[in-house]
Each structure stands twice: as C-alpha cells, then as structure tokens.
The first five atom37 places (N, CA, C, CB, O) and aatype in JSON, in Angstrom:
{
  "aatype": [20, 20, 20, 20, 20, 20, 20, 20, 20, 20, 20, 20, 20, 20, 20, 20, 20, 20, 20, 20, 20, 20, 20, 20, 20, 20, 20, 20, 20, 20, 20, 20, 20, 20, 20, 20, 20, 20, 20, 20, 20, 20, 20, 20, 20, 20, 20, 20, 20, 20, 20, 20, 20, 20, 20, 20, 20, 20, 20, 20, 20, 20, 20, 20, 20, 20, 20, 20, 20, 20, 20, 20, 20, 20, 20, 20, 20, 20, 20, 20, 20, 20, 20, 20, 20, 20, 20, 20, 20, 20, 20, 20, 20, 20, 20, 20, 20, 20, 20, 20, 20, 20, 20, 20],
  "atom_mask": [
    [1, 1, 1, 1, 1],
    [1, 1, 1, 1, 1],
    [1, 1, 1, 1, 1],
    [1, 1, 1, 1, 1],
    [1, 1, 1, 1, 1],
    [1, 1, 1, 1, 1],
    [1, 1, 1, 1, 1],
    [1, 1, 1, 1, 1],
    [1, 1, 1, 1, 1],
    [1, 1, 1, 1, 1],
    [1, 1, 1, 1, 1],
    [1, 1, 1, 1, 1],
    [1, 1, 1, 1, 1],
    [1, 1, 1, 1, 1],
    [1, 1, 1, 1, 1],
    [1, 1, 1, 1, 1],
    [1, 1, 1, 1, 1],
    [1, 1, 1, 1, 1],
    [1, 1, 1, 1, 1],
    [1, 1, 1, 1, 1],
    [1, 1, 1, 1, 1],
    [1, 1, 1, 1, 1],
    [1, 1, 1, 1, 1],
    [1, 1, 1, 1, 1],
    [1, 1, 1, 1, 1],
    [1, 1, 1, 1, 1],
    [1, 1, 1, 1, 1],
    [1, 1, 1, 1, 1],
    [1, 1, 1, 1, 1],
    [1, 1, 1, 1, 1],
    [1, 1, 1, 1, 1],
    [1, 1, 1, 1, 1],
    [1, 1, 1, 1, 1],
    [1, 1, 1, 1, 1],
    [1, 1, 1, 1, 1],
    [1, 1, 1, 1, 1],
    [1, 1, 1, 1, 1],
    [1, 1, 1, 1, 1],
    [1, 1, 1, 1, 1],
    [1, 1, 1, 1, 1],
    [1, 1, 1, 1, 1],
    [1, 1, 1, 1, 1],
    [1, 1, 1, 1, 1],
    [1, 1, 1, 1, 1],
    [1, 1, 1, 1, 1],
    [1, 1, 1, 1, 1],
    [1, 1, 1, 1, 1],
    [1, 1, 1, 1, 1],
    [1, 1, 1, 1, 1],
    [1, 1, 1, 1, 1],
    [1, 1, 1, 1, 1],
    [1, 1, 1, 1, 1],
    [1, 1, 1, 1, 1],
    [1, 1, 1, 1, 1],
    [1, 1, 1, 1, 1],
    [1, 1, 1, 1, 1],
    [1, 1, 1, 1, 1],
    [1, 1, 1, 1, 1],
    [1, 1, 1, 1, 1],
    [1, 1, 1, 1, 1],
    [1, 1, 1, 1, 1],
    [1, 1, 1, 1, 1],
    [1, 1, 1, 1, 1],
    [1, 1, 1, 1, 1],
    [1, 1, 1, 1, 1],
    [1, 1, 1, 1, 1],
    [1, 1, 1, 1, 1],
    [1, 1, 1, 1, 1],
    [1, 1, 1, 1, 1],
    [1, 1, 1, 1, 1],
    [1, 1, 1, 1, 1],
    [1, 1, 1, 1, 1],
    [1, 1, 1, 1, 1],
    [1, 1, 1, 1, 1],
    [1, 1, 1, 1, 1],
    [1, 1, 1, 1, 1],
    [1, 1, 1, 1, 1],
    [1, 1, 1, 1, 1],
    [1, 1, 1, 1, 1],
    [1, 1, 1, 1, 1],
    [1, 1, 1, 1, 1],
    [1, 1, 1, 1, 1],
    [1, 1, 1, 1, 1],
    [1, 1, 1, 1, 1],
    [1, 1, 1, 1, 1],
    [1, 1, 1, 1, 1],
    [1, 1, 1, 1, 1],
    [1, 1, 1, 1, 1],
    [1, 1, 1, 1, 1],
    [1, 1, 1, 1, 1],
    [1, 1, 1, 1, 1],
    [1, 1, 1, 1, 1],
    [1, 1, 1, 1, 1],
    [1, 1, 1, 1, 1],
    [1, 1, 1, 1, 1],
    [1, 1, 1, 1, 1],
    [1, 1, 1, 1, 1],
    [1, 1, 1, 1, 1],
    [1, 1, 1, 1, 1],
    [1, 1, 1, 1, 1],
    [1, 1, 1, 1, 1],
    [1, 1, 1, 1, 1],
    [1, 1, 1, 1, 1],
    [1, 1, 1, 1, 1]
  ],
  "atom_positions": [
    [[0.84, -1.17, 0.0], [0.0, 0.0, 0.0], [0.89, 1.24, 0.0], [-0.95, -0.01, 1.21], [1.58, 1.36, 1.01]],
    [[0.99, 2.03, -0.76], [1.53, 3.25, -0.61], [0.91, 4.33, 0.01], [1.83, 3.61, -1.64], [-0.16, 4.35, 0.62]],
    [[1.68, 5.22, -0.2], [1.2, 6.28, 0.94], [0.1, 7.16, 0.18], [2.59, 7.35, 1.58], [-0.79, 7.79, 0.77]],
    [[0.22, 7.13, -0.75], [-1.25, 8.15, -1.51], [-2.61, 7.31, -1.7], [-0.86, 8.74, -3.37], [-3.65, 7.9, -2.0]],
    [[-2.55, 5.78, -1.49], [-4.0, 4.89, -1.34], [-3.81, 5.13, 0.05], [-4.19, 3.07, -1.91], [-4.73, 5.93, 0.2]],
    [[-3.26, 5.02, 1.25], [-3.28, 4.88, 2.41], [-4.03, 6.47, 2.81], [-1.79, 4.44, 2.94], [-4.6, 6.63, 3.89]],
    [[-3.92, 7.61, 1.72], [-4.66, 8.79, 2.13], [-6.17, 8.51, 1.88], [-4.16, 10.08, 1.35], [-6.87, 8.5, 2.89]],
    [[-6.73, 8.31, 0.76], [-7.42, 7.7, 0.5], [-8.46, 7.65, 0.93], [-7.1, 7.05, 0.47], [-9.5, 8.26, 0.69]],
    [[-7.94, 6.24, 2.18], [-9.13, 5.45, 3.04], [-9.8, 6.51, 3.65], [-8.64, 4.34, 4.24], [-9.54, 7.71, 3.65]],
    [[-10.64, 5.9, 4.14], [-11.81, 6.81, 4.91], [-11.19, 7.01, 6.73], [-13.69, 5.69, 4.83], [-10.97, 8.05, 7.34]],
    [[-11.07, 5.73, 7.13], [-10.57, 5.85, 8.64], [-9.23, 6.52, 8.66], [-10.42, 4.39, 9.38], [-8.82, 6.93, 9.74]],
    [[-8.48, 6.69, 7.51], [-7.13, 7.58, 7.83], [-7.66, 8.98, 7.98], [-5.9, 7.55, 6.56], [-7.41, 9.75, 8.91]],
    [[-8.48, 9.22, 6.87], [-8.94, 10.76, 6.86], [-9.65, 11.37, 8.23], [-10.05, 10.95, 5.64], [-9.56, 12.44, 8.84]],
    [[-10.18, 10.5, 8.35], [-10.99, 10.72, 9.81], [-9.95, 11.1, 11.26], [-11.89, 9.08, 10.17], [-10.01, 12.06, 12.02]],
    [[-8.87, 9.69, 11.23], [-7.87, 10.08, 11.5], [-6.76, 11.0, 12.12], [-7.89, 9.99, 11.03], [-6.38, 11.14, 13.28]],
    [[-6.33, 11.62, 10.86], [-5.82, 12.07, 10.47], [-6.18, 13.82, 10.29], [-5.68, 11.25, 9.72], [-5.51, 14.7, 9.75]],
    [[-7.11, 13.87, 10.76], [-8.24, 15.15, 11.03], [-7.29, 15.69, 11.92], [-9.98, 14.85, 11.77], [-6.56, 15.06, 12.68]],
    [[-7.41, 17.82, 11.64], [-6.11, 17.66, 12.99], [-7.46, 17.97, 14.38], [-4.28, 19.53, 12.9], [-7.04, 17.78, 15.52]],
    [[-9.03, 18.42, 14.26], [-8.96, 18.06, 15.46], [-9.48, 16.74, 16.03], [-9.44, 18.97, 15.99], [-9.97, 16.67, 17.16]],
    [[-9.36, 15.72, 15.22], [-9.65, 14.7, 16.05], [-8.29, 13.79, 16.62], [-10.65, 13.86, 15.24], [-8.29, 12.93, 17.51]],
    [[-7.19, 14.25, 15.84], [-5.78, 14.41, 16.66], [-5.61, 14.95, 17.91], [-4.94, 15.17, 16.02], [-5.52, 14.45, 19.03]],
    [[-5.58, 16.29, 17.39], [-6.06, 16.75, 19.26], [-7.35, 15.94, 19.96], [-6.71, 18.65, 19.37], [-7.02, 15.34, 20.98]],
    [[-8.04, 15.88, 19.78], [-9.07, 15.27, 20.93], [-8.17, 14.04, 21.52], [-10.76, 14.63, 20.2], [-7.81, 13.97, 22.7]],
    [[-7.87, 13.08, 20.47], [-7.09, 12.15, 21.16], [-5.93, 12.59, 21.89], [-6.7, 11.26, 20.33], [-6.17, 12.41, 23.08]],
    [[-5.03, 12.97, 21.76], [-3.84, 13.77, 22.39], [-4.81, 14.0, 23.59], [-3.11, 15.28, 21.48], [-4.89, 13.17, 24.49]],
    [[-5.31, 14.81, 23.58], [-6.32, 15.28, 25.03], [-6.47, 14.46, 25.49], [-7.63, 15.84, 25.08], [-5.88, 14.47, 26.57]],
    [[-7.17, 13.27, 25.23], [-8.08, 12.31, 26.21], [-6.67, 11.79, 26.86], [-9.29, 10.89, 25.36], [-6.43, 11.97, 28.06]],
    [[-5.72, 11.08, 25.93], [-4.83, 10.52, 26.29], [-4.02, 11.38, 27.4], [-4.23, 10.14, 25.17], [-3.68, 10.72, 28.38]],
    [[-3.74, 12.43, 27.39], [-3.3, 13.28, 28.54], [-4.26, 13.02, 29.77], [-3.32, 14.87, 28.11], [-3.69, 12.58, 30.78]],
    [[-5.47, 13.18, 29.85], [-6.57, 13.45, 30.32], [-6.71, 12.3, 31.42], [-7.61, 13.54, 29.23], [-6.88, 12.5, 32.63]],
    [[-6.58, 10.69, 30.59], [-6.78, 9.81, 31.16], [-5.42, 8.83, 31.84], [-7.61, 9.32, 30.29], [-5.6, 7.83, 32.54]],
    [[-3.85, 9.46, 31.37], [-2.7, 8.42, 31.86], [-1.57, 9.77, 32.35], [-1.97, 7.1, 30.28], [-0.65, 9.39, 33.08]],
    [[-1.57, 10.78, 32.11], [-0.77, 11.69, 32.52], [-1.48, 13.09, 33.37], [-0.04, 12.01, 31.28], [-0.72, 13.73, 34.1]],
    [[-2.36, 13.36, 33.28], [-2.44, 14.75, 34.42], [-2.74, 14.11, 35.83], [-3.9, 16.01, 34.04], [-2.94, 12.92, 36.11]],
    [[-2.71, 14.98, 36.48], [-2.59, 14.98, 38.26], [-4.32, 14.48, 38.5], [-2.11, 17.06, 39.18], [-4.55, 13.76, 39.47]],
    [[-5.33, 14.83, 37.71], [-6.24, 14.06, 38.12], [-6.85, 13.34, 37.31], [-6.96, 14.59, 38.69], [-8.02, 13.45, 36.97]],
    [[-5.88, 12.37, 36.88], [-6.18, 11.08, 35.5], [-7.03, 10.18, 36.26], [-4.58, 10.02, 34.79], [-7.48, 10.38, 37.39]],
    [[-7.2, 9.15, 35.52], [-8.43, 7.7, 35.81], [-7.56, 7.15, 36.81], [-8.85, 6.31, 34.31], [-8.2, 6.94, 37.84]],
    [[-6.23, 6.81, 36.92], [-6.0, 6.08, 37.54], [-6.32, 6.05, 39.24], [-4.98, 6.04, 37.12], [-6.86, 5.27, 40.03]],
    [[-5.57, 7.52, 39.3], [-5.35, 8.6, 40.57], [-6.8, 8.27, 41.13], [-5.04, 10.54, 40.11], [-6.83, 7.44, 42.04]],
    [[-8.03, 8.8, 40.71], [-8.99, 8.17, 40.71], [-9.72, 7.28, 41.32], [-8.93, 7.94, 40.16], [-10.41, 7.27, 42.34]],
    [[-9.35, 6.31, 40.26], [-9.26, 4.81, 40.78], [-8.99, 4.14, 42.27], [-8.24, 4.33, 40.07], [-9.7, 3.41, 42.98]],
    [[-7.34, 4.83, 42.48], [-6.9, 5.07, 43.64], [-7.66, 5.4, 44.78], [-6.17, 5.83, 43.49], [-7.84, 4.62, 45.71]],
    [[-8.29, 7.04, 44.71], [-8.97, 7.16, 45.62], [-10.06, 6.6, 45.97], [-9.08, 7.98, 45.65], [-10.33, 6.43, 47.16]],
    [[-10.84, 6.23, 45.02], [-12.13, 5.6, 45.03], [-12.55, 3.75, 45.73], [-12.38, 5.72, 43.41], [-13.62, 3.21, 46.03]],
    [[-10.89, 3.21, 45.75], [-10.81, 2.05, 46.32], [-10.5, 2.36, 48.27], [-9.52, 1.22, 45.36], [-10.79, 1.59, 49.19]],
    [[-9.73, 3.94, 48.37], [-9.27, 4.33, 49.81], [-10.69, 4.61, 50.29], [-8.1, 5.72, 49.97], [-10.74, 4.84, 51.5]],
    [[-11.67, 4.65, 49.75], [-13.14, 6.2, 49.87], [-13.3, 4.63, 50.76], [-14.79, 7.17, 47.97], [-13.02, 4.59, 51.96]],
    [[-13.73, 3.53, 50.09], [-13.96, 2.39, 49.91], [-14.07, 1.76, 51.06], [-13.2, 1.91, 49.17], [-15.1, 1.4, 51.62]],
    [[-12.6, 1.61, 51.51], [-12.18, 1.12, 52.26], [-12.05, 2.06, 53.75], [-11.18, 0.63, 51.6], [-11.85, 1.67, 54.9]],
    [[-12.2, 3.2, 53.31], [-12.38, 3.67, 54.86], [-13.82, 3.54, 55.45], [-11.97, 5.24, 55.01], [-14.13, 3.25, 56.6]],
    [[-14.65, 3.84, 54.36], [-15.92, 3.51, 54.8], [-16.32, 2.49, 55.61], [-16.54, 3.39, 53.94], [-16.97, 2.71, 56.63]],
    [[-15.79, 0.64, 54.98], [-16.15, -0.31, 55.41], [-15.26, -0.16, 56.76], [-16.05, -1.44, 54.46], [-15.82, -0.62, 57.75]],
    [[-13.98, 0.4, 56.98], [-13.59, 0.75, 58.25], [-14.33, 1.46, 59.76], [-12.76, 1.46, 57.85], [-14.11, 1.33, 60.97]],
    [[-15.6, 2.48, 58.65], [-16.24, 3.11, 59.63], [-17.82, 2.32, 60.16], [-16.39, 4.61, 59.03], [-18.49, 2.45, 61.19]],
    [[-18.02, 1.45, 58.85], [-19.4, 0.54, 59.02], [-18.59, -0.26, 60.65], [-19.84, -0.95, 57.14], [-19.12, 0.03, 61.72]],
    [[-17.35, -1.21, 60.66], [-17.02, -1.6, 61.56], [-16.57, -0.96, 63.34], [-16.34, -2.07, 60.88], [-16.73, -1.29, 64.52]],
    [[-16.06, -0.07, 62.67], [-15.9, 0.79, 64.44], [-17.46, 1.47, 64.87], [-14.5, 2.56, 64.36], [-17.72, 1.96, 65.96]],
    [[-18.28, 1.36, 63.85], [-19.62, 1.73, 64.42], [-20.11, 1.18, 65.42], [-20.51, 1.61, 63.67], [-20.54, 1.53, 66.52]],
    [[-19.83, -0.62, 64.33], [-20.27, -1.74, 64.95], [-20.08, -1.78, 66.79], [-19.44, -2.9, 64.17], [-20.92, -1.79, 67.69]],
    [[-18.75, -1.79, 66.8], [-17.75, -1.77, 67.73], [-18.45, -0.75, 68.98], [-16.26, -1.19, 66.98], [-18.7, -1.23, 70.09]],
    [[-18.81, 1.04, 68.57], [-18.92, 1.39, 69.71], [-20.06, 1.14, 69.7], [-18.54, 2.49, 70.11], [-20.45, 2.15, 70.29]],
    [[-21.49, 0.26, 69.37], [-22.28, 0.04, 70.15], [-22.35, -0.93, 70.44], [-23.1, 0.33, 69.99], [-23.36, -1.15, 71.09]],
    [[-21.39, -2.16, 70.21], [-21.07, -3.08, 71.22], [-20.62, -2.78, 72.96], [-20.01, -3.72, 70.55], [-20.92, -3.21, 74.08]],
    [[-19.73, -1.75, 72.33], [-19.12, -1.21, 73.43], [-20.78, -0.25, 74.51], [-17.59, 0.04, 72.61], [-21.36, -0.62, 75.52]],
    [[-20.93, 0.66, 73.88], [-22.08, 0.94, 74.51], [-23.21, 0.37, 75.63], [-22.52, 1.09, 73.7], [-23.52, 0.75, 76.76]],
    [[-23.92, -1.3, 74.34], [-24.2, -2.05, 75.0], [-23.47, -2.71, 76.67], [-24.29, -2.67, 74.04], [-23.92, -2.66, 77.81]],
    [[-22.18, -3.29, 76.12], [-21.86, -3.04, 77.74], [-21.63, -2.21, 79.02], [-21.2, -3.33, 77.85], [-21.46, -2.57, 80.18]],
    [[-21.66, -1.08, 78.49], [-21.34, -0.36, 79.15], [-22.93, -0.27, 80.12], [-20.67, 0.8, 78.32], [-23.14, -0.41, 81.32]],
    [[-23.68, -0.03, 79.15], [-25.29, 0.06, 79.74], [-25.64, -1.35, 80.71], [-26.55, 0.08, 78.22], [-26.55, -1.3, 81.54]],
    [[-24.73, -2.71, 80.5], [-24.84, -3.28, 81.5], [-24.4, -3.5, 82.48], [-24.95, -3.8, 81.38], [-24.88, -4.23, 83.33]],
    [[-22.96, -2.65, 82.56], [-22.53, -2.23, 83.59], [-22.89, -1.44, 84.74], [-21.89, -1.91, 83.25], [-22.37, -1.35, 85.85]],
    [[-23.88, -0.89, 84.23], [-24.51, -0.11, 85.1], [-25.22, -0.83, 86.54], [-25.52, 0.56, 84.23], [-25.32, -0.34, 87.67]],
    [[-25.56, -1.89, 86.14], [-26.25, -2.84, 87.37], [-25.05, -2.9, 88.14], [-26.92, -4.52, 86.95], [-24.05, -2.62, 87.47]],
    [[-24.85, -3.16, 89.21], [-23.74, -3.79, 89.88], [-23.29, -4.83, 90.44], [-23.56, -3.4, 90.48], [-22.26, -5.03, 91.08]],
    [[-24.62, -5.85, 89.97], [-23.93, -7.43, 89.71], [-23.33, -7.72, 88.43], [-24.99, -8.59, 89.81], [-22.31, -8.37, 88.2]],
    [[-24.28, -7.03, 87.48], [-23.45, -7.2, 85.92], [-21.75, -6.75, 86.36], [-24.25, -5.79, 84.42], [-20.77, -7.4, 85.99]],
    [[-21.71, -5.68, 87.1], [-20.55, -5.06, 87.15], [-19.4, -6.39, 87.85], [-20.81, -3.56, 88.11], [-18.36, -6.84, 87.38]],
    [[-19.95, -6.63, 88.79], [-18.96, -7.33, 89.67], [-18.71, -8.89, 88.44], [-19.84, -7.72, 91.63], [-17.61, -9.4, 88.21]],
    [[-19.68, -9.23, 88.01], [-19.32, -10.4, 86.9], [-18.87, -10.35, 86.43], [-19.71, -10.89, 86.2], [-18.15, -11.32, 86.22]],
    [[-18.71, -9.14, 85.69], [-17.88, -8.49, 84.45], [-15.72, -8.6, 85.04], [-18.71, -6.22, 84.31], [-14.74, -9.22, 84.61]],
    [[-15.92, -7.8, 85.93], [-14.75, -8.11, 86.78], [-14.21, -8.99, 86.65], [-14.84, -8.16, 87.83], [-13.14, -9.18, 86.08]],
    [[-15.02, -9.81, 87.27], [-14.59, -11.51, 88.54], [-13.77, -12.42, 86.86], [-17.13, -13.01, 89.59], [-12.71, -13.04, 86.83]],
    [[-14.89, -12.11, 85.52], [-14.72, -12.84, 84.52], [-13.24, -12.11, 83.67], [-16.22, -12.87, 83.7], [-12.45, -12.7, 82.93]],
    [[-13.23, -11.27, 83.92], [-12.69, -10.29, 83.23], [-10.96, -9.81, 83.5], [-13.67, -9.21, 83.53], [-9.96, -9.64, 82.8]],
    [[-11.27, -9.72, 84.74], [-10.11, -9.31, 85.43], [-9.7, -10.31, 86.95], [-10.44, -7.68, 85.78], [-9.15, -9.91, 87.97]],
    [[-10.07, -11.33, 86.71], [-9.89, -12.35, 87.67], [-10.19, -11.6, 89.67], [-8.01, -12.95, 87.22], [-9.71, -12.05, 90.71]],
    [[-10.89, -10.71, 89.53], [-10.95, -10.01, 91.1], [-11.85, -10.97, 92.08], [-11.78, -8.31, 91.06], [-12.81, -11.71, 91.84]],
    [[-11.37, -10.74, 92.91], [-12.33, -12.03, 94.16], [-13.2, -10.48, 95.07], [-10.6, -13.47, 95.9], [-13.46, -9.28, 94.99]],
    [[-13.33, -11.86, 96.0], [-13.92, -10.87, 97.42], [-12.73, -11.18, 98.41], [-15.74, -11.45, 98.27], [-11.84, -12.03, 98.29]],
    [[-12.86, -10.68, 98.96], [-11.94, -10.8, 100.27], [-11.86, -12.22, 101.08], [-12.48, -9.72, 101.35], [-10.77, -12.68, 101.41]],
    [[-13.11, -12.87, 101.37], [-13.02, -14.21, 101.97], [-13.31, -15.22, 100.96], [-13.96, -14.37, 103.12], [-14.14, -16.09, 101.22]],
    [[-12.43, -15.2, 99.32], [-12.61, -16.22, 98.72], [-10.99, -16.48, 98.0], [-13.91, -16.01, 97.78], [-9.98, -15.81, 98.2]],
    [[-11.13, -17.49, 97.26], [-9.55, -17.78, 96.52], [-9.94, -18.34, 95.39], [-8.39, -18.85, 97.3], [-10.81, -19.19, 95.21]],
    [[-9.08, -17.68, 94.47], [-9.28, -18.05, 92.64], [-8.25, -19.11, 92.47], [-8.85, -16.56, 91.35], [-7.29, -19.16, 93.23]],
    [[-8.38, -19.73, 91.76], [-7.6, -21.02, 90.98], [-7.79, -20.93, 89.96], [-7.87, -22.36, 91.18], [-8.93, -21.04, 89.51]],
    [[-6.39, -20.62, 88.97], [-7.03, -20.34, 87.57], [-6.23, -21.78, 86.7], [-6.49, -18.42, 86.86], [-5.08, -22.22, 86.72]],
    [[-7.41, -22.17, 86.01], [-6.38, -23.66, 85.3], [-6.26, -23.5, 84.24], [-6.86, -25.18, 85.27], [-7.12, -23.35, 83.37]],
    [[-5.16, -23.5, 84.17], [-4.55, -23.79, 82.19], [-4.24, -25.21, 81.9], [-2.77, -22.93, 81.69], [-3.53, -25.87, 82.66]],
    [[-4.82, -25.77, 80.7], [-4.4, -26.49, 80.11], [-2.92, -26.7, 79.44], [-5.16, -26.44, 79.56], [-2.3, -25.78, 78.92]],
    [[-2.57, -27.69, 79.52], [-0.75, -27.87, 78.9], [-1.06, -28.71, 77.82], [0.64, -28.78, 80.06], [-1.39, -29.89, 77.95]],
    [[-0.92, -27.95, 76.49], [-1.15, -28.54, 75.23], [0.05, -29.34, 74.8], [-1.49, -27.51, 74.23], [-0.1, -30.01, 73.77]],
    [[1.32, -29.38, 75.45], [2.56, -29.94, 74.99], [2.23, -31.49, 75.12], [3.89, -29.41, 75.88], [1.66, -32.06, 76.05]],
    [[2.85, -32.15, 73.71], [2.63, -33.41, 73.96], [3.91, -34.26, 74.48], [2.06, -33.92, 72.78], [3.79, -35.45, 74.74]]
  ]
}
C-alpha cells in the first residue's frame, strides 16, 4: 500500500483530522498523565472504599461497646464483668485459675 491509497481510506482521513488528533492527544493526557487522571482516581475511590467499610465496623464496635457499658450499670453485671474479666475475688474467697498444657 503506498502512501497516496493509504490517504485515501476513509478511517485515515478521519484520522488524520487535525482536530480529532487533538481530541485524542487530550483524552490521552486526560486519562494516563495529568494529576487528576483515571488512575489517581481509581486510587482514591478504592481508599473512599475502604475507609468507609472501616467506619461501618468501628460503628459496629462502639455500640457493642455501649451495649456493655449500659450493662454495667447494674452492679452485679458489674462485679461479673470483673470476677470474669479481670480475675478479682472478694476478700473471703480464693481463685484457681487452670490452664491447660497442650505440649505433647
């Protein structure tokens, strides 16, 4: 094919248009080289993402937390919470705490 049938065609001319040269030049800038291309983007839109499902979970969290707290309020819940929690006795009792020895 030489270069004067290769003018010719229809998709060269189209082409070969200077502004549909520029448009491409543009997009191509537009979409792999400026500061706020697709990728960059992309980028943020997976962080947006992911902080969110970060915040669905610590939601979770402080009204777990909440919830106990509201049953703390009783003061047998309280002392259970302890005794289970933080191994605390009463004064006229004694804890024994047993661990298992997994070594064979």
């Amino acid at each position: 094919m030489r270069l004067k049938e290769l003018r010719r065609k229809r998709w060269f001319m189209i082409i070969s248009n200077k502004y549909v040269l520029l448009l491409l030049i543009f997009a191509f800038w537009m979409f792999f080289l400026d500061s706020n291309s697709w990728f960059i983007h992309h980028e943020l839109d997976e962080e947006i993402d992911e902080l969110e499902t970060n915040k669905e979970y610590y939601q979770k969290e402080i009204a777990k937390d909440k919830s106990t707290i509201e049953k703390l309020n009783d003061s047998f819940e309280m002392e259970n919470f302890a005794r289970q929690q933080y191994y605390m006795k009463r004064a006229d009792e004694d804890i024994f705490i047993i661990q298992y020895d997994t070594i064979d």
